[in-house]
C-alpha positions in Angstrom: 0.0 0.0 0.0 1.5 3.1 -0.8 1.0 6.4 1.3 -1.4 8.0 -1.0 -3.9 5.1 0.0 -2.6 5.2 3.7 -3.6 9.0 3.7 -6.5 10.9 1.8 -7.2 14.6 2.2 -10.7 14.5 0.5 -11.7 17.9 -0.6 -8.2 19.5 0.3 -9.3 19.3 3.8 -5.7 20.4 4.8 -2.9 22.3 2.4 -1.7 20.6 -0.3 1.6 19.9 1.4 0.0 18.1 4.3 2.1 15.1 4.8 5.4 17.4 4.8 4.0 19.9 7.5 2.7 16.6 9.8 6.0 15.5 9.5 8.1 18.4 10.1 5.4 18.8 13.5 7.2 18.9 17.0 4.0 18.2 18.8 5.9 15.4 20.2 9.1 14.4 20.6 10.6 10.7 18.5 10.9 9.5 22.4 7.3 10.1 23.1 5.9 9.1 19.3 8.2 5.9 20.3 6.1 5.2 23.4 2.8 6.0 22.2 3.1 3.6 19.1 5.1 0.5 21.0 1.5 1.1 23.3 -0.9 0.5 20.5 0.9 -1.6 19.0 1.0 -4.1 21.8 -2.8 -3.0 22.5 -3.8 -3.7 18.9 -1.8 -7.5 18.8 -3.6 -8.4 22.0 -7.1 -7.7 21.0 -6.7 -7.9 17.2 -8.8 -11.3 17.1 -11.7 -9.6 18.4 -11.6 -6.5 15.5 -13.2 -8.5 12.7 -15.9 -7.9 10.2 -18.5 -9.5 13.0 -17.0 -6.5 15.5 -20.1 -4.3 16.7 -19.3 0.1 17.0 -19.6 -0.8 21.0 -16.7 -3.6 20.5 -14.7 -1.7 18.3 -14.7 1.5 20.9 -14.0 -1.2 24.1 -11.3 -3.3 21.6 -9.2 -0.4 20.3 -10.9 3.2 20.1 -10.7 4.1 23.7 -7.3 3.2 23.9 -6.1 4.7 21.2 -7.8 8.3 22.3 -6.0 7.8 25.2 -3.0 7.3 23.8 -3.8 10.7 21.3 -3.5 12.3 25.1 -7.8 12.7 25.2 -9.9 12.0 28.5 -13.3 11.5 27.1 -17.1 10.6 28.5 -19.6 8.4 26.6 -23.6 9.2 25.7 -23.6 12.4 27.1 -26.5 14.6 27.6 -27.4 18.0 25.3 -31.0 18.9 26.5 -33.5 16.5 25.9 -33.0 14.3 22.9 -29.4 14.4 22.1 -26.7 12.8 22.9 -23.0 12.8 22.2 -21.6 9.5 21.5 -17.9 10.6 22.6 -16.6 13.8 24.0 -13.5 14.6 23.8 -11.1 16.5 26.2 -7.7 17.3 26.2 -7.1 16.5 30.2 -8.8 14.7 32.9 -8.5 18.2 34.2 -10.2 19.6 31.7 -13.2 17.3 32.1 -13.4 17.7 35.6 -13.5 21.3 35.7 -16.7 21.1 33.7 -18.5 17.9 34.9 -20.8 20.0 37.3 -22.4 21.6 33.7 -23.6 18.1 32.5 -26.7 17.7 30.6 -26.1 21.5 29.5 -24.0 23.4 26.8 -21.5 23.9 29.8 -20.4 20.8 30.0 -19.3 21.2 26.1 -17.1 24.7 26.5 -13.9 22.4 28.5 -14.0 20.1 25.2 -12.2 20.2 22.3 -14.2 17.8 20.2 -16.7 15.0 20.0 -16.1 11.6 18.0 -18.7 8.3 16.3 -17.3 5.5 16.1 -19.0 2.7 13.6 -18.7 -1.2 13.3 -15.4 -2.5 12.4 -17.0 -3.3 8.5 -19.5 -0.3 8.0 -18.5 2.1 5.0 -18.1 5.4 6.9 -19.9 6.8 3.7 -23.0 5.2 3.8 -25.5 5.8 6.5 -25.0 3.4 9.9 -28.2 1.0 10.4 -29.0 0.9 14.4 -29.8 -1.7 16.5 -33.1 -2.5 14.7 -31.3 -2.5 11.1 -32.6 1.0 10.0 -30.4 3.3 8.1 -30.0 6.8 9.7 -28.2 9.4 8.2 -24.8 9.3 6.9 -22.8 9.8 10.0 -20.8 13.1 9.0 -24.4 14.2 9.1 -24.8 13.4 12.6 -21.0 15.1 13.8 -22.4 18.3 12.0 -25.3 18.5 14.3 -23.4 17.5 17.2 -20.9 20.1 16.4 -23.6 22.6 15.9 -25.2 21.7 18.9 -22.0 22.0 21.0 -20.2 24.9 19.2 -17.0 22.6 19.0 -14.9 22.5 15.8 -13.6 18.9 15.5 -14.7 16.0 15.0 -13.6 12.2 14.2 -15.1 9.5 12.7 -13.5 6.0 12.6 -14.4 2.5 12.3 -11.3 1.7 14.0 -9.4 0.9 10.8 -10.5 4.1 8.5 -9.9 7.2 10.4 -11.6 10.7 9.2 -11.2 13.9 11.1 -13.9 16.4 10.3 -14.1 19.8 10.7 -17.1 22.5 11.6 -16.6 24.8 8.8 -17.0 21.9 5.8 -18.5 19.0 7.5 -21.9 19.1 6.0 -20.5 18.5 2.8 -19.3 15.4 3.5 -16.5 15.2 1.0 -14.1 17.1 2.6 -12.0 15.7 5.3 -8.8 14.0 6.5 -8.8 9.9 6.4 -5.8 7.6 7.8 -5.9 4.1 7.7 -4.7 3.4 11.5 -4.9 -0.9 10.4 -2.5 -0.3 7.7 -0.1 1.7 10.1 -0.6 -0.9 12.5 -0.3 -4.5 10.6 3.1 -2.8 8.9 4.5 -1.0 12.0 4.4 2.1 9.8 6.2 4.6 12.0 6.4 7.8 9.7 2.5 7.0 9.1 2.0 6.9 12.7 4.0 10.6 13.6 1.4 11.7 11.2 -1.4 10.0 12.2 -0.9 11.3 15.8 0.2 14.8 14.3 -3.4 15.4 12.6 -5.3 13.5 15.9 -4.5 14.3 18.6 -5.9 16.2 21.2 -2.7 18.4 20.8 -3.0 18.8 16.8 -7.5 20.2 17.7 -6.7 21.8 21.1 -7.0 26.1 20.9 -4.2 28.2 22.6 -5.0 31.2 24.6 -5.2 33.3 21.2 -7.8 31.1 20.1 -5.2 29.3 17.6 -4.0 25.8 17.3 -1.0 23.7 15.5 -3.6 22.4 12.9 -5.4 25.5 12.0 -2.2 26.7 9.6 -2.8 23.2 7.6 -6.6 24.1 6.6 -6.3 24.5 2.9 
């Protein structure tokens, strides 16, 4: 597989020289991109068997989502609360800290203002293009549908949407349109111990790469096309 398949920046999602600003990134140092992939890795070749096309969204997120956020450096809840009839399928925060400064606000839009992003995660086999059925078998919306509203609804920017293998990170200027966003294939990094591919992968993820400064900035916002 060559790196054009590994990465696709659908819609120029990010400037056209995306893969040589991710690398050139000092989010991290190589000691700490080191650790963080010898982690997955090991996660990954532990729980692999159970990451098949059978694999359900919930398996997938208890399998190799949840660790994997926490190795991108996010705390995050589950089903959370917006009002009366939504709720947020993962929110994402860049510190336990973070989360529990804002805890008291759940089940309101304060809750939302200490996060830097929410995330859906599908079965191991859907198509992250088509719409995901639910539990009875009925197709919803397609599912960068449903991170628009929830971005919307929480005034957050970033979003992700993964199957586990396919990776897309979505953002709240363009994600209505479906087409444009950033896709990395995390099984393809992980079956060929791809570190380069990782670096990236964790340079366009993380909570680091979404997360706003003091001046309302962050690392990722000079790689929007």
């Amino acid at each position: 597989m060559t790196t054009s398949n590994v990465i696709v920046n659908a819609g120029g999602f990010f400037a056209a020289d995306v893969e040589e600003r991710l690398a050139a990134s000092d989010l991290y140092t190589h000691e700490e991109l080191a650790e963080k992939f010898e982690h997955l890795c090991e996660h990954f070749e532990r729980h692999h068997a159970h990451l098949n096309d059978d694999a359900t969204a919930a398996q997938v997120g208890f399998f190799l989502v949840n660790r994997a956020l926490h190795i991108l450096d996010y705390a995050h809840s589950h089903n959370e609360p917006l009002g009366e009839d939504v709720r947020i399928e993962y929110t994402l925060f860049n510190s336990a800290e973070a989360f529990l400064a804002h805890v008291a606000g759940r089940g309101t839009s304060a809750f939302f203002n200490g996060a830097c992003g929410v995330a859906k995660v599908a079965a191991w086999a859907a198509n992250l293009d088509e719409p995901i059925k639910n539990e009875e078998g009925e197709a919803g919306d397609p599912p960068a549908f449903e991170l628009d509203e929830q971005m919307r609804a929480t005034n957050l920017q970033w979003a992700i949407l993964t199957n586990g293998r396919i990776w897309r990170l979505f953002h709240k200027n363009t994600c209505a349109m479906m087409n444009t966003y950033f896709e990395m294939d995390l099984l393809h990094i992980l079956e060929n111990r791809d570190t380069d591919m990782f670096k990236l992968f964790v340079c366009a993820f993380s909570s680091k790469a979404i997360s706003f400064d003091k001046s309302g900035a962050c690392p990722d916002k000079a790689l929007l096309a």
